[in-house]
Structures are given as structure tokens and as C-alpha cells.
DRENDO-1510 file (C-alpha; in Angstrom, 1 decimal, always signed):
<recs>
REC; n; res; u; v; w
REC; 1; UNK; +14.8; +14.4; -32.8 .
REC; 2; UNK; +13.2; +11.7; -30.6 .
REC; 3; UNK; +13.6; +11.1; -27.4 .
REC; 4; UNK; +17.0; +8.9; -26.8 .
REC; 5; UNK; +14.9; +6.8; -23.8 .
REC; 6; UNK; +10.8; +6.1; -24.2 .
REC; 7; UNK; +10.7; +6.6; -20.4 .
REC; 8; UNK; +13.4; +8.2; -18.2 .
REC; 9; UNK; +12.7; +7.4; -14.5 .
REC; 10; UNK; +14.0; +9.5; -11.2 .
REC; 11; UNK; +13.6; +8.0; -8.4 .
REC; 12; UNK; +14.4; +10.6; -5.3 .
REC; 13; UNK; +17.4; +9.4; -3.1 .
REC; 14; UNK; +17.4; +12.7; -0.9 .
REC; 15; UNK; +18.0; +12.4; +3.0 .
REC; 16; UNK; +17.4; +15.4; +5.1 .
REC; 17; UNK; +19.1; +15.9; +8.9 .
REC; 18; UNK; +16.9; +18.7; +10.0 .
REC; 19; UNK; +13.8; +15.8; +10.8 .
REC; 20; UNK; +11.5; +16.6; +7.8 .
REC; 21; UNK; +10.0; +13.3; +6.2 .
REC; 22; UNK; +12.4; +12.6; +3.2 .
REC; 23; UNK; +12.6; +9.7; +0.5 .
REC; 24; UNK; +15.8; +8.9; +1.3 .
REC; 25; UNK; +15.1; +7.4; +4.2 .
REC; 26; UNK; +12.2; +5.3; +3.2 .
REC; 27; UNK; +14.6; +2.3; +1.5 .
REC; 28; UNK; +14.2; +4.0; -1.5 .
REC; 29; UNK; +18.0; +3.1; -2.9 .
REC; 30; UNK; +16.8; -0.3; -2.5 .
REC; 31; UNK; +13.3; +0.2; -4.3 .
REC; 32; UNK; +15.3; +2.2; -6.9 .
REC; 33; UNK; +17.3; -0.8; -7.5 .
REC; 34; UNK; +14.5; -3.1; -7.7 .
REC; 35; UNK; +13.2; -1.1; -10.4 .
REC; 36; UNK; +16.5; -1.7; -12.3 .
REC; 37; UNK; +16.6; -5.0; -11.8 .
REC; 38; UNK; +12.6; -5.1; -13.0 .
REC; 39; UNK; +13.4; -2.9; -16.3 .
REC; 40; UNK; +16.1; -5.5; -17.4 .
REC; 41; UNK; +14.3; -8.9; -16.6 .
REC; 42; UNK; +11.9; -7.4; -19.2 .
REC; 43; UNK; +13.9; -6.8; -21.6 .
REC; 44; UNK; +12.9; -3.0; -21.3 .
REC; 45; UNK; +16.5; -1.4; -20.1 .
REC; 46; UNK; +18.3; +0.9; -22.8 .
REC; 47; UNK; +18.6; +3.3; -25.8 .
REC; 48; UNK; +15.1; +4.1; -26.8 .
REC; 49; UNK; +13.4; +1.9; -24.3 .
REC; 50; UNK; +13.6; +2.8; -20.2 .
REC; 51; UNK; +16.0; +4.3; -18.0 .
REC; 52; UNK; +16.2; +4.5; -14.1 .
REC; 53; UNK; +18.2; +6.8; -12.2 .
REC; 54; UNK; +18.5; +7.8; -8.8 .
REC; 55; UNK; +18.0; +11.4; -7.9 .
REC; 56; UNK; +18.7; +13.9; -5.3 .
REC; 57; UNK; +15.9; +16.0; -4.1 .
REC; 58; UNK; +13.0; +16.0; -6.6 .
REC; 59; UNK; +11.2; +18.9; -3.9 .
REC; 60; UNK; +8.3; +16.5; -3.6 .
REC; 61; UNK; +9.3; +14.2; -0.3 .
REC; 62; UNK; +6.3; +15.0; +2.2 .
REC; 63; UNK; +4.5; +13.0; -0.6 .
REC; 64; UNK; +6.7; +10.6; -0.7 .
REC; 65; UNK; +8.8; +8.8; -1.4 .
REC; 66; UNK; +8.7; +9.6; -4.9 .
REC; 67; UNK; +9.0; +8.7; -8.3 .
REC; 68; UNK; +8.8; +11.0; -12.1 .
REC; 69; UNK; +8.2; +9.2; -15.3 .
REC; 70; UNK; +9.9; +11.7; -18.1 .
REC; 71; UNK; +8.9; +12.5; -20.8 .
REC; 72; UNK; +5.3; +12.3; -19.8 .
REC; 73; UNK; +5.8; +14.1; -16.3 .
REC; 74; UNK; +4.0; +11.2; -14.6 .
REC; 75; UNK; +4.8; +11.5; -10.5 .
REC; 76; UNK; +3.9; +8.2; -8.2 .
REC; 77; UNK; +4.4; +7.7; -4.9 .
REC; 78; UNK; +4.9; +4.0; -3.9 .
REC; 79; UNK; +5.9; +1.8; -0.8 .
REC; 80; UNK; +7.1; -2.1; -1.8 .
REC; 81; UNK; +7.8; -3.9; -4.8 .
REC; 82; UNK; +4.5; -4.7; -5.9 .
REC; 83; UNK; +3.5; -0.9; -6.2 .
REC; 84; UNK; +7.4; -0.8; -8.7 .
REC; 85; UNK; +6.2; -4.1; -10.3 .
REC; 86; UNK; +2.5; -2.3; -11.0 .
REC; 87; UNK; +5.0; +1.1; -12.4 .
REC; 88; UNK; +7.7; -1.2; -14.1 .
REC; 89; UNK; +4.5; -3.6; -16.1 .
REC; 90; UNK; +1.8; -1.0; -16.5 .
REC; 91; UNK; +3.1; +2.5; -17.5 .
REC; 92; UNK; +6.7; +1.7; -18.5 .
REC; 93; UNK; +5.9; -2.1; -20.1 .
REC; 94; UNK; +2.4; -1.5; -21.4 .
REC; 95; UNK; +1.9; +2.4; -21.6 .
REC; 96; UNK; -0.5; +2.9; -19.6 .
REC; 97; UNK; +0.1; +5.0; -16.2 .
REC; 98; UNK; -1.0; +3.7; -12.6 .
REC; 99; UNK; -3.6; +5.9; -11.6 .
REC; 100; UNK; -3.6; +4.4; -7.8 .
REC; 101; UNK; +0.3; +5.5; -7.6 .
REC; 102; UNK; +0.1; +8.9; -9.1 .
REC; 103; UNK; +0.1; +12.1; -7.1 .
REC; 104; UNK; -1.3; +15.2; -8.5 .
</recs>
């Protein structure tokens, strides 16, 4: 069976009260949402095409914040809308992950 989405997107949302560095509070929600926005201008949103969800914690946020491009596994980190416009156009668009983005 294929995959019902090309790319499924996470996008962690998770806020921490103890002090640790978190993506949460790096206006993630609002990034998150920009990459919506971005995936439907382009006519990429929907059954097998792209799909972006907010997450809780993805365990990665001293990295962060953070991103995970499923099915592929591909992690980024990012900070503005030009680093989710280079995400949105390059890997989930044209195919071809952003190497400058991507942690390890």
C-alpha cells in the first residue's frame, strides 16, 4: 500500500517549565503555521501530496526548534520563514532535502 501523504511533516510544539531550551517557545506554532499556509499556496496540501502537523515533544529540542519530514526521516532545524520557504520549495515541492537545515 502507498503512503496516503508523499511527505508527512511534524513540527515540535513542546514547551518545558523546568528552563530547558524547548521549541515551543521559539514561535514555533507560528512557523508551523506558516508552513501550512506555504503547503497550500502551492497547491501541495492533501491526500498523497504533503501534510503538516504540529507535535508535542519530538525529544530533539536542544537542537531546535525542530522539524521531521516522514517518510524519509529527514530532521531540520530552522529559525524564519525563509529557512520553511527553502523546506516547503526544495524537499517537499521539488524532492530534494536542504542539506543547510538538516541535523544529523
Amino acid at each position: 500500500m502507498a503512503n496516503y501523504y508523499e511527505h508527512h511533516v511534524f513540527f515540535c510544539q513542546n514547551r518545558r517549565d523546568d528552563g530547558r531550551r524547548c521549541c515551543g517557545g521559539a514561535g514555533t506554532d507560528a512557523l508551523a503555521g506558516y508552513a501550512k499556509d506555504r503547503v497550500k499556496a502551492l497547491g501541495l496540501a492533501g491526500p498523497g501530496k504533503v501534510r503538516v502537523n504540529r507535535a508535542g515533544c519530538l525529544d530533539r529540542c536542544e537542537q531546535g526548534p525542530v522539524a521531521v519530514v516522514y517518510p524519509e526521516g529527514v530532521w531540520y532545524t530552522y529559525v524564519d520563514r525563509s529557512d520553511i520557504d527553502e523546506i516547503v520549495e526544495s524537499h517537499l515541492r521539488d524532492g530534494k532535502p536542504v542539506e543547510r537545515l538538516r541535523l544529523d
